[in-house]
C-alpha positions in Angstrom: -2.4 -20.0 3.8 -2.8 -17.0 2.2 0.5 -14.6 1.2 0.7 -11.3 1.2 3.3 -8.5 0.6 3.7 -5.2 1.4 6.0 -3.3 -0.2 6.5 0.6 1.2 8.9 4.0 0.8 8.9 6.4 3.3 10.7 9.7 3.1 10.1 10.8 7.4 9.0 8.2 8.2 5.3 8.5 8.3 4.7 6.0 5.8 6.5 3.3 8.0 5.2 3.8 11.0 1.9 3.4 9.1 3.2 0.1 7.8 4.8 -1.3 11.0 1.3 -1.0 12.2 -0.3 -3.0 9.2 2.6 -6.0 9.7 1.8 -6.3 13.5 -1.4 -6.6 12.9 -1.3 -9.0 10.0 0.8 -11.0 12.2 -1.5 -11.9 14.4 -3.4 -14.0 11.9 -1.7 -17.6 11.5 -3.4 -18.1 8.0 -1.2 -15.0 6.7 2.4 -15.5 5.0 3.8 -11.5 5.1 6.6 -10.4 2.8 7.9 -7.0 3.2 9.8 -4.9 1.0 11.3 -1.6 0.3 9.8 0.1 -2.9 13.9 -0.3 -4.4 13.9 -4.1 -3.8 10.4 -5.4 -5.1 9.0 -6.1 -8.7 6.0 -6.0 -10.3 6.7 -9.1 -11.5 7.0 -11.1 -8.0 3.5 -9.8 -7.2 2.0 -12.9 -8.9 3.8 -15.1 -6.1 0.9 -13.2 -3.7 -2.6 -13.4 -2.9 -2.8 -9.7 -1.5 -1.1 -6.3 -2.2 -0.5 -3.8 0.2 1.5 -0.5 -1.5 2.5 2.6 0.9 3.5 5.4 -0.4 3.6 9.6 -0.1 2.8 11.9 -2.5 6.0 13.5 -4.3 6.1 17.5 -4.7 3.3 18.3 -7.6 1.4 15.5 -6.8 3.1 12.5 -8.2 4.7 9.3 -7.2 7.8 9.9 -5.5 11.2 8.5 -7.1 11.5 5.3 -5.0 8.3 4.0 -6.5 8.5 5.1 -10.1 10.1 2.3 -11.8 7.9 -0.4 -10.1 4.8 2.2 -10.6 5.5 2.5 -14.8 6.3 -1.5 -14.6 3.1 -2.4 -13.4 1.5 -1.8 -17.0 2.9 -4.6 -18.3 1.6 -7.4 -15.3 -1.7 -8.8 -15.4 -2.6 -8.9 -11.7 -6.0 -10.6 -12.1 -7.5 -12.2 -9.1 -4.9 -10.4 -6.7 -6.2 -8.4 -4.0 -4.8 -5.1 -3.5 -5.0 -2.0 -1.1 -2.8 1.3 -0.3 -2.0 3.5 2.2 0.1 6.5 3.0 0.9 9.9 4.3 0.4 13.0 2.8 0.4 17.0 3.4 -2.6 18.6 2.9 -1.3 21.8 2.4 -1.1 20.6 -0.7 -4.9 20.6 -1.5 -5.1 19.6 -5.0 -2.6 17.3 -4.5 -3.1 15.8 -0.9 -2.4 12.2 -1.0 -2.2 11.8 -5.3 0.3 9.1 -5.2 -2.2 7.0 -3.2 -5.1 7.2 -6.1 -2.7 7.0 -8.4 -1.3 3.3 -7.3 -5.0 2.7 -6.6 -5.5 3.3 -10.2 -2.3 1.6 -11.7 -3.3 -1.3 -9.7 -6.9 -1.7 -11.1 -6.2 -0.6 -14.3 -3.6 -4.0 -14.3 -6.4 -6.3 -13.4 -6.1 -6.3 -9.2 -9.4 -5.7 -7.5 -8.6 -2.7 -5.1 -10.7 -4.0 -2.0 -10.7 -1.0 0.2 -10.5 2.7 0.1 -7.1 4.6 -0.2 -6.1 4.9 3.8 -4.5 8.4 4.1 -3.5 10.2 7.2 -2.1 13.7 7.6 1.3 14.3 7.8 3.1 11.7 11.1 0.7 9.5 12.5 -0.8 10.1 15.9 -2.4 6.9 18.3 -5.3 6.9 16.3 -4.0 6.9 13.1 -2.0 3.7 14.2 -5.4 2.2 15.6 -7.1 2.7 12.2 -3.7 1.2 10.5 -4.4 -1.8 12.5 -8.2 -1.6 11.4 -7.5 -0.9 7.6 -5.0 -4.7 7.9 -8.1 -6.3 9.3 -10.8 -5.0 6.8 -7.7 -6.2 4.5 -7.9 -9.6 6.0 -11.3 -10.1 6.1 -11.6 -9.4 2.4 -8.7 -12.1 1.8 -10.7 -14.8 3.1 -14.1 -13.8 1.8 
């Protein structure tokens, strides 16, 4: 059995509904323990208790992590998440061009940077997401999945 938590913040929603979409689908694998948390209630620390990472977030005003996430972001220099699986995902505006969806490669980063391999590309919609969006959420859990049990 493999565990996995997701922790998430989500300021209208977008990120959510993005991660709502990520939990059914992990839920349809029986080999998968899911923990969920909002970014308040989790720790860096309880991350070792996981085989796999899942961090949702949006990108804050300039380009930064929002609020929610900043304690746990600045905490995670000081865990060494070595052979831990990680991925994220997220909304963002891209009206914001050279900031549209920064929080997202800055997790990716923070994550790596504290040992975790980051096994797939940042997954970043635009603003709410539509159907497809939803459909890729679903895709982006089982490409996360698959890469649990390589």
């Amino acid at each position: 059995m493999k565990k996995v938590i997701i922790i998430y913040t989500s300021s209208t929603g977008s990120t959510e509904a993005l991660a709502e979409a990520i939990i059914e689908e992990l839920k349809q694998n029986n080999e998968i323990e899911i923990a969920v948390k909002d970014s308040f209630a989790a720790t860096p620390a309880e991350l070792h208790e996981y085989d796999g990472i899942l961090i949702g977030t949006y990108t804050w005003d300039g380009g930064v992590v929002p609020d929610e996430f900043m304690d746990f972001y600045e905490e995670l220099d000081e865990e060494d998440l070595t052979g831990k699986m990680a991925a994220v995902f997220g909304s963002g505006d891209s009206y914001y061009t050279n900031t549209y969806g920064a929080a997202l490669t800055l997790f990716a980063e923070k994550l790596s940077e504290s040992g975790a391999e980051i096994v797939l590309p940042n997954f970043l919609i635009e603003l709410f997401p539509e159907d497809e969006d939803l459909a890729s959420a679903k895709q982006f859990a089982q490409h996360f999945i698959q890469s649990l049990f390589k």
